[in-house]
C-alpha positions in Angstrom: 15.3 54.7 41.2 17.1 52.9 38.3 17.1 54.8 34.8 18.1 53.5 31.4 19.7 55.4 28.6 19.0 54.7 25.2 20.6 56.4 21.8 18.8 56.1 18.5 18.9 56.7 14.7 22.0 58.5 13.3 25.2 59.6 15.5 25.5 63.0 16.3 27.8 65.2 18.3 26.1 66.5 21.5 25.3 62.9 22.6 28.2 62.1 24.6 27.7 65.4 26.6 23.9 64.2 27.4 24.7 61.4 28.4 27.3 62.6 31.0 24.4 65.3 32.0 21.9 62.4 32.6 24.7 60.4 34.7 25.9 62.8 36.5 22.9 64.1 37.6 20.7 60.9 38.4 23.4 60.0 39.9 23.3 63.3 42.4 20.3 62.1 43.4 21.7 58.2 44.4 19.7 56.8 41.4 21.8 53.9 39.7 22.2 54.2 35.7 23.2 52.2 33.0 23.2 52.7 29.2 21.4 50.5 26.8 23.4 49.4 24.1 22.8 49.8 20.1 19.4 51.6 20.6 16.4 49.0 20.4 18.2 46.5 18.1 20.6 46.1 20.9 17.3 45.8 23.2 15.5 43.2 20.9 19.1 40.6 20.9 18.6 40.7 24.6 17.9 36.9 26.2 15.7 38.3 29.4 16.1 34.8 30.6 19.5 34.7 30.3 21.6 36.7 33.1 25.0 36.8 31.2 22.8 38.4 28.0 20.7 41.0 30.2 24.5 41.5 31.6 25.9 42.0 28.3 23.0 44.1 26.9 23.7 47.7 29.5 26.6 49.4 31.0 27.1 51.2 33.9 27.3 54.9 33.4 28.9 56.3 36.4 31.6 59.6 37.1 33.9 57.0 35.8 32.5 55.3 33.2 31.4 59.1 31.7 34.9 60.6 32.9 35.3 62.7 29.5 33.6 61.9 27.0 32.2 65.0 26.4 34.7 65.7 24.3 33.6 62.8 22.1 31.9 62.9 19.1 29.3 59.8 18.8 27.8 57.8 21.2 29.3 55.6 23.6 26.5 53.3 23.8 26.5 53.1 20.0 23.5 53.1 18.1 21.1 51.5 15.6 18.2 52.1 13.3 15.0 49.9 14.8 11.2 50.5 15.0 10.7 47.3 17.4 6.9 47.4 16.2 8.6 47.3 12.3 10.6 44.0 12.5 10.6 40.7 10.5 9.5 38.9 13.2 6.5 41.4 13.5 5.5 43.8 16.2 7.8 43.3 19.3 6.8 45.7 21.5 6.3 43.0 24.6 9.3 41.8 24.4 10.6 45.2 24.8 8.6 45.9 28.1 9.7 42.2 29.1 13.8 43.3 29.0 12.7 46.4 30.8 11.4 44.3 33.3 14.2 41.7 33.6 16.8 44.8 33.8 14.8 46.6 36.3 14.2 49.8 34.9 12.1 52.4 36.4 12.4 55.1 34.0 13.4 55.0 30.4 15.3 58.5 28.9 15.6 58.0 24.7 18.0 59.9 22.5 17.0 60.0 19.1 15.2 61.6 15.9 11.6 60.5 14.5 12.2 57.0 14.2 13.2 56.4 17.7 10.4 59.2 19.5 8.0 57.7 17.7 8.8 54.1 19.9 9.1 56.1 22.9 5.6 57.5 22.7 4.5 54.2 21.7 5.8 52.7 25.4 4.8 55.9 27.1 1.4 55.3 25.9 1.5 52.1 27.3 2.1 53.2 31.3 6.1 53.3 31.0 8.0 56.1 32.7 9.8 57.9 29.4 11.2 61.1 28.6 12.4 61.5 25.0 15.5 64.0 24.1 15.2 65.1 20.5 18.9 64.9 18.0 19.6 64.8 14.1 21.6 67.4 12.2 18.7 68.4 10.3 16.8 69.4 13.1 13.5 68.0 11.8 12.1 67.2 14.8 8.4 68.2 15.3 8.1 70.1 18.6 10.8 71.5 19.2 13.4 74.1 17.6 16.8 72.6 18.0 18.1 69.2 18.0 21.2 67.9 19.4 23.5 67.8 16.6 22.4 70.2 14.3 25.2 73.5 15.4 27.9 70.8 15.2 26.7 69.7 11.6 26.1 73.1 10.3 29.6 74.2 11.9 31.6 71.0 9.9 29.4 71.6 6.5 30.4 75.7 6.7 34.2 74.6 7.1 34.1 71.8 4.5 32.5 74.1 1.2 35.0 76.7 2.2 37.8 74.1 2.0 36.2 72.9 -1.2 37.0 76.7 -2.8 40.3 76.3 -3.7 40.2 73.2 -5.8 36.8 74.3 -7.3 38.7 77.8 -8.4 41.9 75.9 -9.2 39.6 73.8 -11.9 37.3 76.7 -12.6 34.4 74.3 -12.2 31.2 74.3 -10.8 30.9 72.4 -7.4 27.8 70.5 -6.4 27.6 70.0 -3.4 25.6 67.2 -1.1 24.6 67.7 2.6 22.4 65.2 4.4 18.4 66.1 4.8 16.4 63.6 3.5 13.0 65.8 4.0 14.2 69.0 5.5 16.3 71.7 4.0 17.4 73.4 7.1 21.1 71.8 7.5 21.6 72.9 3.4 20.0 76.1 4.2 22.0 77.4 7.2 25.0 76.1 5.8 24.8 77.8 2.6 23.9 81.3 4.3 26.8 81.1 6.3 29.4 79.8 3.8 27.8 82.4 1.4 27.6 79.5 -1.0 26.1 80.9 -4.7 23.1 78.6 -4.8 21.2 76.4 -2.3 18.5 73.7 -3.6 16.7 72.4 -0.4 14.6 69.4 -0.1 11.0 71.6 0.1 11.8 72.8 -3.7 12.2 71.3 -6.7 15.4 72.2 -8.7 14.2 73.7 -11.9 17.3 73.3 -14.3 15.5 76.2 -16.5 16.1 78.9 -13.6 18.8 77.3 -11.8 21.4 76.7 -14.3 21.2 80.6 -16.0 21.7 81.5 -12.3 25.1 79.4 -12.1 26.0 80.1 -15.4 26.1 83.8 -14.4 27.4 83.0 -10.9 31.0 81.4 -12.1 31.0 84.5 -15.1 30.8 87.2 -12.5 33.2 85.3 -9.9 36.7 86.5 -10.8 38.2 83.4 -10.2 35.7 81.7 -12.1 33.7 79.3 -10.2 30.5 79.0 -8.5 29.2 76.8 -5.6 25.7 75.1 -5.6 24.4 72.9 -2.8 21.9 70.7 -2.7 20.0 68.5 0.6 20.0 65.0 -0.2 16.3 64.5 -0.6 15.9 67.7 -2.9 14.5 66.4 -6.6 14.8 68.2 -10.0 11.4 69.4 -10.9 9.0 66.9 -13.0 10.8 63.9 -10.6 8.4 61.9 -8.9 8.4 61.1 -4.9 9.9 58.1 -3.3 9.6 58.5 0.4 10.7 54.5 0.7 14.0 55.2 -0.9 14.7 58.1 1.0 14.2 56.1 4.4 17.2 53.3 3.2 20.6 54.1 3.6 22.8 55.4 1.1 24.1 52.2 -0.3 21.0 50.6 -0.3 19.0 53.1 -2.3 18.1 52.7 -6.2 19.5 55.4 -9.1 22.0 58.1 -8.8 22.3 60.3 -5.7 20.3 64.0 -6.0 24.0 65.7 -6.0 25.1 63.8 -9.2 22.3 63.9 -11.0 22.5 67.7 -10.8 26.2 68.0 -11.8 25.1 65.4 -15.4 22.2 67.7 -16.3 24.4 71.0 -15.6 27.1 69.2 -18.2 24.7 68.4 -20.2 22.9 71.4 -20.9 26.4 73.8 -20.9 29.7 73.7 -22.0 30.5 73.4 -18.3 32.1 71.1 -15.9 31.4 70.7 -12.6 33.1 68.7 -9.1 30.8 66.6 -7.0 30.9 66.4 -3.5 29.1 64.2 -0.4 30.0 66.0 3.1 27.6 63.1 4.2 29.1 61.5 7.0 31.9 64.2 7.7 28.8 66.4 9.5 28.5 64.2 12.0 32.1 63.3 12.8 34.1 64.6 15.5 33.5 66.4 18.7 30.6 68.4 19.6 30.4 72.5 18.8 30.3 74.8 22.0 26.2 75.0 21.0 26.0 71.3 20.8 27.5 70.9 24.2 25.6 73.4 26.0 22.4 72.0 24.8 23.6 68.2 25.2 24.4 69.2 28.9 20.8 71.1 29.7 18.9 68.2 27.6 20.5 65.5 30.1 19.8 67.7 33.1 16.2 68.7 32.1 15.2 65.2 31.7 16.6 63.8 34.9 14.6 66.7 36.6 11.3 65.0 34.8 11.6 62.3 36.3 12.3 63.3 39.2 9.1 65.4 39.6 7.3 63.0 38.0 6.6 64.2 34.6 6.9 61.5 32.4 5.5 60.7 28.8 7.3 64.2 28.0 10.5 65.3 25.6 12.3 68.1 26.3 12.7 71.4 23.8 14.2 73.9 22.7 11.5 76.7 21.5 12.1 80.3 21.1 15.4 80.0 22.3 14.2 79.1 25.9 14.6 74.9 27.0 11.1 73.7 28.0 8.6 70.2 27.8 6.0 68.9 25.3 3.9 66.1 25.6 6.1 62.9 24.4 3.4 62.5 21.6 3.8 66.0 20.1 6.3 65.0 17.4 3.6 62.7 15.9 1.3 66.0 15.2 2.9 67.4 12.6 6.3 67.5 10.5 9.2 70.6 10.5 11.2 72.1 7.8 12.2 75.0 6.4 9.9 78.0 6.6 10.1 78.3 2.3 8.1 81.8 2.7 10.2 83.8 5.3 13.5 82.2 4.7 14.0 80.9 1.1 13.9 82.7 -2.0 12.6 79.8 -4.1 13.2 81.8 -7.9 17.0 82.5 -6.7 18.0 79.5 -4.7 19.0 80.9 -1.2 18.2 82.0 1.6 16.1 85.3 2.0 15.9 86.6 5.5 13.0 88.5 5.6 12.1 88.0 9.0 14.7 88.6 11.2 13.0 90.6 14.1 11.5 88.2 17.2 13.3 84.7 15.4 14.8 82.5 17.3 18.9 82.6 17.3 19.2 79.7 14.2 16.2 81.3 12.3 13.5 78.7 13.0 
């Protein structure tokens, strides 16, 4: 048996650990592994008539090779954002299952959020041997109720705003400030209970400046040290903007207009005598080693999918669902999308969290 490894999408922490888990266990079994580099970009360069490119596009992952790197944050096979069906050169999903053929692979395990499981399914579909393993720090994967990544993300966000205190007391301001979750709230949501942040726009609810700015207003009055702390998911809007799903999808640099987070901070100076910091944690969530949960679930991930395959149980991805690890069909993230639960879990007139169900939820609340 020879079994690829693939990495998708955004970097997280808990992927270093999987992949270690999926080594160390195929190999157990006296299956030979390598790693696929740069997710399917790095699969679409490859020549698969040219030996030194097929060569040049994997890596061996044995005991050596993965000799630590749990501790790593990342990925050591690096990563890219690619839809091989989505490409300037059209639909390239033969040449795809032609460099699968040329490198031998039997079985196909894929690391990745929605972009990358959507491929998977896509080559499952087609007769391949694939089992998907689900990671982003905002945990919107449909299907299952963790992804690797999002403990670790939550954990650095937490750490970061209460950092962020002293200089936003110091000033007497009021802080704004940005988390990544382009169309779920969860990361801003979890991070905001736990750092006990004042306010909390997510990405499911408009930010009405009518309601939300009387509540800050009164937040910094009533804080003795005069200050109050708002946070907002990247792809939250203030009420009355229209949607742009297509600017949401590009990367930060590429997108059109003024972040979510600054546009905020202008209309609370605007409308109030007020001043305000403005902060992006952005990238700083995903940096660094992996958080004890992100570990433990990277490890049982990795192991869980070599079992698949062994049993034969492709055209599956792995899950996490009422705190117990279990096996959907690979096609199950296509059925539906996840976010926060606005009704049990967000008090949309205050701006935070409201845990009103508490009794038979999962550990992280989802």
């Amino acid at each position: 048996m020879r079994v690829a490894v693939l990495t998708g999408g955004g970097d997280v922490p808990g992927l270093n650990p999987c992949i270690r888990s999926i080594a160390m266990s195929a190999r157990q079994r006296g299956w030979d592994v390598i790693g696929l580099k740069r997710g399917w970009e790095g699969v679409l360069e490859t020549d698969p008539s040219d030996p030194w490119s097929l060569e040049n596009a994997a890596m061996v992952l044995d005991k050596d090779t993965v000799r630590g790197i749990d501790r790593q944050g990342g990925t050591i096979l690096h990563s890219s954002r690619c839809d091989p069906r989505n490409t300037a050169q059209g639909d390239q999903t033969q040449k795809v299952l032609d460099i699968l053929d040329a490198l031998r692979i039997d079985a196909l395990i894929t690391m990745g959020g929605d972009g990358t499981l959507r491929f998977s399914a896509h080559l499952a579909s087609l007769g391949r041997t694939v089992i998907s393993i689900p990671k982003t720090m905002d945990n919107d994967v449909f299907g299952t109720d963790y992804c690797i990544g999002f403990s670790t993300a939550v954990t650095r966000s937490v750490a970061a705003i209460n950092a962020l205190r002293t200089t936003v007391a110091s000033h007497e301001r009021i802080a704004v400030i940005e988390l990544f979750g382009r169309r779920s709230g969860e990361t801003a949501l979890l991070s905001g209970f736990l750092s006990q942040a004042d306010r909390t726009v997510i990405a499911e609810v408009p930010a009405d400046m009518d309601v939300l700015l009387p509540l800050l207003l009164s937040d910094k009055q009533n804080n003795p040290e005069s200050y109050a702390i708002c946070l907002v998911s990247e792809g939250a809007k203030l009420s009355g903007a229209g949607e742009d799903d297509a600017e949401l999808s590009k990367s930060n640099t590429h997108r059109i207009g003024v972040n979510i987070g600054t546009q905020l901070a202008r209309e609370i100076e605007s409308r109030s005598s007020e001043r305000t910091i403005v902060q992006e944690l952005a990238y700083l969530m995903r940096a660094g080693e992996p958080d004890a949960m992100d570990r433990m679930v990277g490890f049982a991930f990795g192991a869980l999918a070599v079992q698949l395959i062994e049993e034969g149980r492709s055209s599956n991805m792995v899950c996490l669902t009422n705190g117990k690890y279990g096996v959907v069909p690979i096609g199950t993230l296509l059925d539906g999308t996840k976010g926060v639960n606005v009704s049990g879990l967000y008090d949309a007139g205050e701006y935070r969290a409201n845990l009103v169900q508490i009794e038979d939820m999962p550990m992280f609340l989802y």
